[in-house]
C-alpha angles and dihedrals in degrees: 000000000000125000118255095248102061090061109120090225133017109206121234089204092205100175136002093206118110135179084226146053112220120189102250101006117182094225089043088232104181093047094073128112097188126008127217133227124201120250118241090237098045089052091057085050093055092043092058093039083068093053097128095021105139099215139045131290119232127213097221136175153145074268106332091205088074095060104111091227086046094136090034081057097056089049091056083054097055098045101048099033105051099174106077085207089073095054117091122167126190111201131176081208105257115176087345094164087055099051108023092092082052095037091047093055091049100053140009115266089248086054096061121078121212121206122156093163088227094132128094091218092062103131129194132179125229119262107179104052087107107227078215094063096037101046119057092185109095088198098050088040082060094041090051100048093042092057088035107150095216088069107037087052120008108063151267110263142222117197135158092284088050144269123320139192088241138041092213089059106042081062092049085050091054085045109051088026088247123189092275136233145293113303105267092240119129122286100027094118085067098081114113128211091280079060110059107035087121088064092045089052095044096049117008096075089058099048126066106206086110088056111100103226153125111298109223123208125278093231095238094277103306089297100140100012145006124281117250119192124205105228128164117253099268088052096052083060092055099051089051093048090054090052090241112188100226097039086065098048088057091243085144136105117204116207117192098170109118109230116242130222082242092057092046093047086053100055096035095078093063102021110138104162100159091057095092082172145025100232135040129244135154107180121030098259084067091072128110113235125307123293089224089068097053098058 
């Protein structure tokens, strides 16, 4: 595992609502009862908590553009980050006319990333297929999650329960009401691997990202079904527990197969979970054709 300080980008989470449902999504948007949206002053928090921090913060949701302080936020943006380079901003696209002049003065265009979930090749991995429930191996489980590629890659993470060494499980913590994260106070993005164990051990055996297989699609969003998500049993529990919407309306596939050595040797050499789509694009203008005009 990686410290926290040498992410790339650490994620302000500022709001788990979406306009979507996406199959697998990695802020389980369509489980929640109730979302939450980041309050001004705890933003700003979040923002200063990140002073030192080497790399860039990132204005995450859920869709951010549905935040009801969404310009006071920017603002926020602009005033406590000066240098435009340490901005980044993810968007499903949400009332983009509306806030590109805002959002463009906020970040540069290849800081923004652009993802209206529209395209049929729009790929997710699984997050809810627990390694603890799939390997019985205590040894290969460690190997796996040490070496998972969320958080060698994807980004620490801030929302409203605090801040956390991985995005994945600052959203499993808002799920299954877990105990929260670290307090947003500086520095906190300075603990190494030897630091945050306790969050390993509190997340990391309910989630899957560290599981080599095959992604699924991300069924564009929700447009034309519901989204169903593949979880192991406990988990299922736990969804329910937590009164999650698409759990009770049965939008869920269970799997109980183990998975073999066998089955994670084969996937592992193309395994590319962190690719949600086949081409890259960061504004709208960067998509391929509709989808409208391929089916």
């Amino acid at each position: 595992m990686r410290p926290i300080h040498e992410n790339t980008v650490i994620h302000v989470d500022i709001t788990n609502a979406c306009h979507l449902s996406c199959a697998h999504c990695t802020r389980a948007v369509g489980h929640h009862r109730k979302p939450y949206f980041m309050p001004l002053e705890m933003v700003e928090r979040a923002i200063t908590s990140l002073d030192g921090f080497p790399g860039r913060v990132g204005i995450m949701g859920g869709e951010p553009c549905l935040h009801p302080a969404f310009n006071e936020i920017l603002a926020l943006v602009r005033k406590l980050i000066p240098d435009r380079r340490r901005r980044e901003f993810w968007t499903a696209g949400f009332k983009w006319e509306e806030y590109r002049d805002d959002i463009l003065a906020t970040f540069d265009p290849d800081m923004v990333t652009y993802n209206d979930h529209t395209q049929v090749s729009g790929r997710h991995q699984p997050l809810m297929i627990a390694i603890e429930e799939m390997i019985d191996d205590p040894e290969l489980r460690k190997i796996l999650i040490d070496n998972c590629p969320f958080q060698a890659r994807w980004s620490a993470a801030i929302t409203p329960k605090g801040a956390f060494f991985c995005e994945i499980a600052a959203s499993q913590d808002y799920l299954f009401d877990g105990p929260g994260g670290y307090p947003i106070e500086p520095g906190w993005w300075k603990k190494t691997p030897e630091q945050f164990q306790d969050q390993v051990g509190e997340y990391c055996g309910k989630c899957s990202g560290a599981l080599p297989m095959a992604t699924l699609s991300d069924n564009r969003g929700g447009r034309e079904s519901p989204s169903v998500d593949v979880v192991a049993p406990k988990n299922l529990k736990r969804l329910l527990k937590a009164g999650s919407l698409r759990a009770l309306k049965g939008n869920i596939k269970v799997r109980t197969e183990k998975f073999t050595k066998e089955e994670i040797d084969a996937h592992i050499k193309t395994w590319k979970p962190r690719n949600f789509r086949n081409f890259v694009a960061n504004l709208p203008e960067d998509y391929p054709d509709p989808v409208s005009t391929q089916i």
